[in-house]
N, C-alpha and C positions, 0 to 999 in steps of 0.2 A: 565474252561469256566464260572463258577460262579464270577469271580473276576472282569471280567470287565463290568456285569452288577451291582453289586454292589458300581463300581466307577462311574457307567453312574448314579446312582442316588444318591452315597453321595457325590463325587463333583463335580456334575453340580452345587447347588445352594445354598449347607449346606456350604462353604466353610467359616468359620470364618464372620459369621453376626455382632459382634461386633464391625469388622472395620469400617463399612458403619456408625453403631448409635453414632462409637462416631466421625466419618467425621462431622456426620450432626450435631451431637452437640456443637464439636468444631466451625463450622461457625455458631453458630445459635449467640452463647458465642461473638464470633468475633465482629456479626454483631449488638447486641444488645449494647458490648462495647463500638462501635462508634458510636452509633447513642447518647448516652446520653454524651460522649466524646464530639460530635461536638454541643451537645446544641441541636438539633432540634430534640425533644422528641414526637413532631405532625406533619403529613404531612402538606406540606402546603397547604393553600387549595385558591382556583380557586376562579377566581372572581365571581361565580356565588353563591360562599359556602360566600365570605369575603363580596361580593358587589362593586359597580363599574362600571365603563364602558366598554366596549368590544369592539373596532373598527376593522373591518376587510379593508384593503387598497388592492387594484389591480395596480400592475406597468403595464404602458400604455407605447408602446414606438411610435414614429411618424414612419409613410411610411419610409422602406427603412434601417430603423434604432433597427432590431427589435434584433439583436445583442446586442445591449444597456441591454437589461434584463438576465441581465446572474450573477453567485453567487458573483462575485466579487462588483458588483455595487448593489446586495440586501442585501449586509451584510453591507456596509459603508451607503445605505439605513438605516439600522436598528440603526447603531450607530448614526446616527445624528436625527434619531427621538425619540432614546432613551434620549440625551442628550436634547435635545426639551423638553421634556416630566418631565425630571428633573429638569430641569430650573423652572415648574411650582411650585415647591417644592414638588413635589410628590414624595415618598419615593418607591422602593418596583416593583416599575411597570415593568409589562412585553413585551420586543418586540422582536418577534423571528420571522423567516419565518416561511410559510407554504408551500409545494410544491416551485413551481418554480417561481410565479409569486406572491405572496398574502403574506402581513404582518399583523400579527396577534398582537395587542396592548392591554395589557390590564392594563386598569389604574385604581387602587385602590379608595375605596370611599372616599369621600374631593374632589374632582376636578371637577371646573363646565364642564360641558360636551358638550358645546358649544366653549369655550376656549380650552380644549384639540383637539375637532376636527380640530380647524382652525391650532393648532401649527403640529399636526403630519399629516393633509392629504395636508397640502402646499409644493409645491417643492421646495427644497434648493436653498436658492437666493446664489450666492458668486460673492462678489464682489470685486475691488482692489483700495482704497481710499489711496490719499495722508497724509500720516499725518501730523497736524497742530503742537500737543504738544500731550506730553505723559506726566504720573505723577503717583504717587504713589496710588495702586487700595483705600484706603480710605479715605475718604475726610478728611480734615483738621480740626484737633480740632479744632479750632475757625479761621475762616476764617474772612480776613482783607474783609472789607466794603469801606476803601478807595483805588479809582482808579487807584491810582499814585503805590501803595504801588507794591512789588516785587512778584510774585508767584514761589516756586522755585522747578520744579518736578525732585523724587527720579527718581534715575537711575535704568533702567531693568537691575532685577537679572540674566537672561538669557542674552548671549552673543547673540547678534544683529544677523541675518542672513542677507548675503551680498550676493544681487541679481547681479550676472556677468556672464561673458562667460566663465573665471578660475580661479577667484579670490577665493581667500581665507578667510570665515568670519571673523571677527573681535569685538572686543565688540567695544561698542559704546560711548564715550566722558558722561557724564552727561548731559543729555538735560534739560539745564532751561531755561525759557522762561517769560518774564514777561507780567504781563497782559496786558501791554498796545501793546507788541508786538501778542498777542494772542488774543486781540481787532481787530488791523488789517487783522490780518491770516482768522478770522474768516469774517471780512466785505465784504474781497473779495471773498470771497469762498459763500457768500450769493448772491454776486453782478455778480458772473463767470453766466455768459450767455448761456455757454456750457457747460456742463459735460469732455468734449474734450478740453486739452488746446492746444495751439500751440505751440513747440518748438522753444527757442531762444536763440541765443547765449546771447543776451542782460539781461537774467532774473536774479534776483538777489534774495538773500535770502530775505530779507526786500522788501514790498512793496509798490511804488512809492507813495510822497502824489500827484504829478504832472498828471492828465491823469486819476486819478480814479474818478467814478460816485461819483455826487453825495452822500452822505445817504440819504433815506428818514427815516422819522420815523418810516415804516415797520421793513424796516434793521433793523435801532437801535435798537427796542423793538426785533426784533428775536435772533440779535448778544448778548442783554444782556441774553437773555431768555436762551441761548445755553450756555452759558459763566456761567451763575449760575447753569446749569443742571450739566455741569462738575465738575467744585470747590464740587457741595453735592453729586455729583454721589458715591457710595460705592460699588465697587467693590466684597465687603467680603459678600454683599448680598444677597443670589442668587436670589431674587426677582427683585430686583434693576436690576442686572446683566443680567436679562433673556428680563426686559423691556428695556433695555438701548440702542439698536439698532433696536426696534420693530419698524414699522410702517412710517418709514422713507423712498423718495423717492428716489431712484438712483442719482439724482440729487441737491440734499439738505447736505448740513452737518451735523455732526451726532456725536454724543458722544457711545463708545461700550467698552467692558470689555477683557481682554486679559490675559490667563494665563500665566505666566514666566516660571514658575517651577512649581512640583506640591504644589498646597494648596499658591503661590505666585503670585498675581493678580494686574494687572498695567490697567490704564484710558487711553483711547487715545481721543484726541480731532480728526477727522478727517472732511477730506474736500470732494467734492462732488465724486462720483465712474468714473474712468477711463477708466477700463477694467471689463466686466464681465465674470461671469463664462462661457458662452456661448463661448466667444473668445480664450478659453482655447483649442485645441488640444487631446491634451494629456500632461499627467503628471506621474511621477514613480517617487517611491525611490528606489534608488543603492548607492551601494557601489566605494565610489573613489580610487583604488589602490595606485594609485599615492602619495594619499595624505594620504589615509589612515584614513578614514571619510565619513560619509553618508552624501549624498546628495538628495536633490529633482531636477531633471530637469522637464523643463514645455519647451512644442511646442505650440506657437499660429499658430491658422488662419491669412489666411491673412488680414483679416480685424482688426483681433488684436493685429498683427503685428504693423501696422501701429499705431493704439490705445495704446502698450507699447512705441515701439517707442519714442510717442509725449512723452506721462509722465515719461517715465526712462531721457531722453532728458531732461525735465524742472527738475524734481530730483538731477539730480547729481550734479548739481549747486547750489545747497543748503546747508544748512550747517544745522549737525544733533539737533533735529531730523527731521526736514525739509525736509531733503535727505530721507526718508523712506516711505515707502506704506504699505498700511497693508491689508492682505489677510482675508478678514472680510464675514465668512461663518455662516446665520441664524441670522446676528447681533453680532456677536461674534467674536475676531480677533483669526485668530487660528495662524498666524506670522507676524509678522509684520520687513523685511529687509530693511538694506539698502542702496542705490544705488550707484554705486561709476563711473560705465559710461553709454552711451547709449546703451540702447538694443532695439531686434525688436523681429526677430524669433522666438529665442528659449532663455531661460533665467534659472540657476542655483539659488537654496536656498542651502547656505551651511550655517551651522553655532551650536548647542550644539545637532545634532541629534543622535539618536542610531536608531537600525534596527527598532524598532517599530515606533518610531514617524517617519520617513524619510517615511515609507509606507504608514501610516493611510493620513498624507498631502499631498503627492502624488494620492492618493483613492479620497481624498477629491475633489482636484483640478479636477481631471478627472471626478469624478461625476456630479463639478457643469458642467462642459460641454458636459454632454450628456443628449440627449432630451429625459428624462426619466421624467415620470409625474405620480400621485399614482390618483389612481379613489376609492372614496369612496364609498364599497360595503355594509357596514351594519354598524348600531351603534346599539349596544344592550347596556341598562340601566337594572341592577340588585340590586334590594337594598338585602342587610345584611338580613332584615327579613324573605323576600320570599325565598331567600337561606335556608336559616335554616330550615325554617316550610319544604321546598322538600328534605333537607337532613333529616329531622327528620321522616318526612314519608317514604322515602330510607329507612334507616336505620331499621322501624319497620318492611318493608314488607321483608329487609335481614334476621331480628329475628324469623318471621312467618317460612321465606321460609326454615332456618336452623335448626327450630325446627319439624317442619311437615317432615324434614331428618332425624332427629335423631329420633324421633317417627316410623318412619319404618324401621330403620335400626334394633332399639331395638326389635321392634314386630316381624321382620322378620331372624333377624341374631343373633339374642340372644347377647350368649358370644363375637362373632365376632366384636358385634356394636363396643366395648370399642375399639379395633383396628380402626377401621374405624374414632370413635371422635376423638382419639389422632392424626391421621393422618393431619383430618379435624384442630385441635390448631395448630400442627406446621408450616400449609401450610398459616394457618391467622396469626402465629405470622411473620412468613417469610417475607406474604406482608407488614403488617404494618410497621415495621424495613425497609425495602426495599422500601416503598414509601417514606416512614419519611428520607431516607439518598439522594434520587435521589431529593428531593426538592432544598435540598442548590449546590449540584452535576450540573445537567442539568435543573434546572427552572421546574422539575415534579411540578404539580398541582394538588391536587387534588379536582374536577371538577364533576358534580351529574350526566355524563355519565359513569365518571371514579366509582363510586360508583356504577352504575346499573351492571359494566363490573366487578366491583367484587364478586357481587349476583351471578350472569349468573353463574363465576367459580363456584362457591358451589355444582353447579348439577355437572358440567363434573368433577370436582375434587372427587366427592362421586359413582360418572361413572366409573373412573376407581378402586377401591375397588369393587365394586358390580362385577365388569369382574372379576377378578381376586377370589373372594369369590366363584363366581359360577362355577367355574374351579375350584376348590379345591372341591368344591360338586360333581361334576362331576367325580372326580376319584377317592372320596368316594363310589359314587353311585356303580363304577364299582367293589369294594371291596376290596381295599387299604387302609389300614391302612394310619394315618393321614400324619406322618413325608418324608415320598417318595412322598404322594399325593402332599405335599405343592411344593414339588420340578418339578413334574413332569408337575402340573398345572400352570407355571412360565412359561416358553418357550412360551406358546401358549399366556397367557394374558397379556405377553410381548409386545407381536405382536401387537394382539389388541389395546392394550392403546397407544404404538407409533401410529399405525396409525390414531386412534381415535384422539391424541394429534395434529397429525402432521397436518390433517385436521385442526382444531380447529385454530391452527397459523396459519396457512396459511390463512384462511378467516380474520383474526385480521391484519395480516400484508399487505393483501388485501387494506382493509378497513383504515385501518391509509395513506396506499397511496394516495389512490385516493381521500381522505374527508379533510375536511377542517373545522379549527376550532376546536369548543368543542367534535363533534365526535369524534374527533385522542383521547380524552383519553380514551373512550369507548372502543376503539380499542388498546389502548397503557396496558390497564389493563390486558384485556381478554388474550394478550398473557404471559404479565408476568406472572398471574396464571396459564397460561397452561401454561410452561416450569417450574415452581414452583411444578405443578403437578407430572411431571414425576422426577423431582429431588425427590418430599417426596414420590410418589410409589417403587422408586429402593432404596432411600437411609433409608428409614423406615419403611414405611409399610412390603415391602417384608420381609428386617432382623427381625424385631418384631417379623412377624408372622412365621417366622422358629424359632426362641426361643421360643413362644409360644408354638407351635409344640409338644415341650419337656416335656410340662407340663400334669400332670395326669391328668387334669381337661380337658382341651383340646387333648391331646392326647388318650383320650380313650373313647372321646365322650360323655363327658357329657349333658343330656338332656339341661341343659340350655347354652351349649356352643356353639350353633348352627351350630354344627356338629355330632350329634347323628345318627348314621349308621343306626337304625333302623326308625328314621324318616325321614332320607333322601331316605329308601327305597333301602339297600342296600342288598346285597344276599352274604356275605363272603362265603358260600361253591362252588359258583362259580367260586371264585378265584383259590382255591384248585383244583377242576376238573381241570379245564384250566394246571395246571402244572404237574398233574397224567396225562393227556392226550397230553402233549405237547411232549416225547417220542418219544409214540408212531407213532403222526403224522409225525414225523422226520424217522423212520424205512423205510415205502417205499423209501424214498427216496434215503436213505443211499442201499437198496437193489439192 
C-alpha cells in the first residue's frame, strides 16, 4: 500500500528536471544564434522610437460596391502604396493592414509629410496610353543638339507582351525611331482633340503632313519641352522615375519609367490615355494549359469595350513600337504589349510571365477598376527626440518598477527571491531575442505602447512565482518536508497560473483585434510575455526549484532560505499524529 503513494509523489513532478533546463537552454542557445547570425542584434523600433510620420488610411467603397473592400484589393492596396512611398526614395517604410478596412503607413524621418500624404492617400490612377517611342531607361551620354541627327532606342530586354484573343507573345523587332519621326508622333498626340481616337482602316504608321493643324507655337514649345524631358529622363533614378509620370492629365502626353526585368529599366515616350482603369472589368492571372505559360486575361465594360476597341483598331496598323500601349499604373508602366488585331471585350497579356508577376498585374488591373477610394484618418508627426526622451522615461519607470520587485521578493522570500530573478532574466532575455528576430521576420516594431506592454509583463510574470512560492508554503505550513511539498504544490499552482495566464491572453488578443494602430503593439507584447511566461514557469522555474529542493540549504529550511518551517509557522508533530492515527480511523470501517 505504501508504494503507490510514494510514486503519487515522486513521479508526479521530480521526474528528470534536467530535461526541461537543458530544452530551455538549448532554444535560448538557438535563438540567441540567430538573431546575431541574421545581423539584427536590436529590435526595430517604431516610428514613434525612430521618428517620422504615421498615416493611418480608411478604404471607402461607393453605394452598392461594398464588396470592393475585401483582403485581396487591401493587400495590392498595400503594395502600390508601398511602391509610392518608395519612389520617394524612402528607405525602410512600413505599410501593412490593420483589421479589415485601415492601412497603416509609417514612413521614416527625411520625407516631407505633405508629399508623402498626397502619394499614399491618392487613388491609383491606371491608365492605357499608346506608345510613341520607347528607348533605353538612361539618357544618353551626350545627347545630339542637332534636329536632323538620328535617335536610336535600345530594345526591351523583356520579350514584348502581345495583347490578342490567342496569340502567342513575341518579342519585339528593335524600336528605332528618329526624332524627327518622334517630332511628329509627339505634335499630334498634343494636337489629338480627343483622348478617343477613331478607328480606320486608312491610318497609317507615319502621320500625314496633308490635313494636320496647324502648330502654333504653344505646340512647338510643349513638343520641344516633352521631346527634351525624354532624351534626359533617367530612368536608373528613382527620383526621376517616381516624378516622370506625376502630374500629368489623362489627356496630355507623357514621358513614364518601365521595368523590363528586374533592376532593367526602359523610357517610353507616350501619347494621350485611351482606356482607364475604370473601364477595366475584371482582370486575373492564369495558367494557359494549352500553351503552357501564364497569362493575364482583362474583361471590359461596355463602354471600354468600345474605348479598346477604337485604340487596338488604330494599333495594329502600326508598326512596332507604334503597335503597342502601355498599362501605365501611378505613372509608372507596369507593361507595356503589343497589338497584332482588333479587340474589344475581353483582351489577353501573354508574354515573359511566371505565377507571380501574371497575378500581381492581373490584381493591378482589377484594382484600378474598382471604386475603391482611401479616406485619410489621422497624420501623426514624431520627431526622433521626443521618441527617445518617452523611451528613456519608459524605460526608468521599467527599472523603478523591476527594482521595487526585486526588493520584495528579497525581503519577503529570502533564498527563494534568487529563483524568481533568474526566472525574471530568462523571460527578458527570451523577449528581447524574440523581438529583435520578429523585426526583420513579420515588420515587429518596437513602439513605446510595446514597451509599456513589456513593464505590465513584469508584474504578472513575478504573479505567477509568488502563486506557485505560496503553495509550497502552504504544504510547509501543513508539515511537509520540502522535496514532496514542491511536488505536491505544482498541480494546484498549475492551475492557477494557466488560468491567470489564459485570462491575461485572452484580453491581449482581445485588444490587438479590435484597436488600431500603435495600440496592437501594446497588445502584441503583453501576450508574447504571457505565453513567454508560462514557457519559463514549466520549463525553469519549476525544474530549478525541484533541484533546488535537494539542497541542504533549501532543503532543511534554512532561515534565510525562505522556507524556514518555524517561520512559516509550521507544527511537524502534527504530521506524525495524523499517520499514528490514520489506522486507526480506517478500523471502523474495515469492522
Amino acid at each position: 500500500m505504501a508504494a503507490p503513494k510514494k510514486g503519487r509523489g515522486a513521479a508526479g513532478g521530480q521526474s528528470r528536471p534536467g530535461r526541461a533546463l537543458a530544452f530551455i537552454l538549448i532554444a535560448m542557445v538557438a535563438l540567441t544564434g540567430g538573431m546575431f547570425w541574421s545581423g539584427h542584434t536590436t529590435p526595430r523600433l517604431g516610428i514613434d522610437l525612430a521618428g517620422g510620420t504615421s498615416i493611418t488610411l480608411k478604404a471607402k467603397a461607393e453605394p452598392g460596391q461594398e464588396s470592393a473592400v475585401n483582403e485581396t484589393n487591401m493587400n495590392t492596396a498595400v503594395g502600390i502604396i508601398e511602391r509610392r512611398v518608395n519612389g520617394l526614395g524612402v528607405s525602410e517604410a512600413e505599410v501593412q493592414t490593420q483589421g479589415r478596412e485601415n492601412i497603416i503607413v509609417n514612413i521614416p524621418r527625411g520625407t516631407n509629410e505633405k508629399q508623402a500624404r498626397e502619394q499614399v492617400g491618392t487613388t491609383a490612377q491606371l491608365y492605357f496610353r499608346p506608345v510613341l517611342t520607347v528607348a533605353d531607361g538612361a539618357p544618353p551620354a551626350a545627347p545630339s543638339a542637332t534636329p536632323s541627327g538620328s535617335a536610336t532606342g535600345t530594345p526591351s530586354a523583356k520579350p514584348s507582351s502581345s495583347a490578342s484573343g490567342a496569340s502567342v507573345g513575341e518579342k519585339s523587332p528593335t524600336p528605332t525611331a528618329t526624332a524627327t519621326t518622334q517630332g511628329r508622333a509627339v505634335s499630334e498626340a498634343l494636337k489629338a482633340p480627343s483622348p478617343t481616337p477613331t478607328a480606320s482602316s486608312s491610318s497609317s504608321a507615319k502621320p500625314k503632313a496633308t490635313g494636320t493643324p496647324q502648330a502654333t507655337p504653344t505646340a512647338d514649345a510643349a513638343t520641344a519641352a516633352l521631346q527634351q524631358k525624354f532624351a534626359t529622363l533617367n530612368c536608373l533614378d528613382p527620383k526621376q522615375r517616381a516624378a516622370a509620370g506625376q502630374g500629368v492629365k489623362p489627356n496630355e502626353p507623357t514621358v513614364a519609367c518601365g521595368e523590363d526585368n528586374p533592376g532593367v529599366w526602359a523610357k517610353y515616350l507616350l501619347g494621350p490615355a485611351e482606356v482607364e482603369g475604370k473601364d477595366v472589368d475584371d482582370a486575373k492571372g492564369q495558367f494557359d494549359q494549352q500553351r503552357g505559360m501564364w497569362i493575364v486575361t482583362m474583361d471590359f465594360t461596355d463602354e471600354g469595350s468600345k474605348k479598346f476597341q477604337s485604340i487596338t483598331g488604330k494599333l495594329s496598323q502600326q508598326a512596332d513600337p507604334q503597335n503597342r500601349f502601355a498599362i501605365v499604373l501611378d505613372g509608372q508602366v507596369v507593361s507595356a504589349p503589343s497589338v497584332r488585331q482588333t479587340l474589344s471585350a475581353s483582351a489577353e497579356i501573354s508574354g515573359n510571365f511566371n505565377q507571380e508577376s501574371a497575378q500581381d498585374l492581373g490584381n493591378i488591373l482589377s484594382y484600378g477598376a474598382l471604386p475603391l477610394t482611401f479616406e485619410t484618418q489621422s497624420v501623426d508627426t514624431v520627431t526622433a527626440a521626443l521618441g527617445g526622451d518617452q523611451l528613456e522615461a519608459g524605460l526608468i519607470a521599467g527599472a523603478i518598477g523591476l527594482a521595487l520587485v526585486i526588493i520584495y521578493l528579497v525581503a519577503y522570500y529570502r533564498g527563494l527571491s534568487l529563483i524568481a530573478i533568474l526566472s525574471l532574466g530568462v523571460s527578458a532575455l527570451l523577449t528581447y531575442v524574440i523581438m529583435a528576430l520578429l523585426g526583420p521576420a513579420i515588420g515587429f516594431a518596437l513602439n513605446l505602447p510595446a514597451v509599456c506592454g513589456a513593464i505590465v509583463a513584469i508584474g504578472i510574470t513575478a504573479d505567477s512565482f509568488i502563486v506557485y512560492f505560496e503553495r509550497i508554503r502552504d504544504e510547509l505550513r501543513e508539515g511537509r518536508s520540502l522535496r514532496p511539498a514542491v511536488e505536491r504544490a505544482w498541480p494546484r499552482a498549475r492551475r492557477t497560473i494557466l488560468v491567470s495566464d489564459f485570462v491575461s491572453f485572452l484580453a491581449a488578443a482581445v485588444l490587438f483585434v479590435v484597436t488600431v494602430g500603435k495600440v496592437q503593439g501594446f497588445a502584441f507584447t503583453l501576450g508574447l510575455t504571457t505565453l513567454l511566461d508560462v514557457v519559463v514557469v514549466f520549463l525553469f522555474t519549476k525544474p530549478i526549484m525541484t533541484m533546488l529542493a535537494k539542497t541542504k540549504f533549501f532543503g532543511n529550511g534554512h532561515p534565510w532560505s525562505g522556507l524556514d518551517p518555524k517561520r512559516l509557522g509550521a507544527k511537524p508533530p502534527l504530521r506524525r499524529a495524523r499517520r499514528a492515527t490514520a489506522p486507526a480511523a480506517a478500523d471502523p470501517k474495515e469492522a
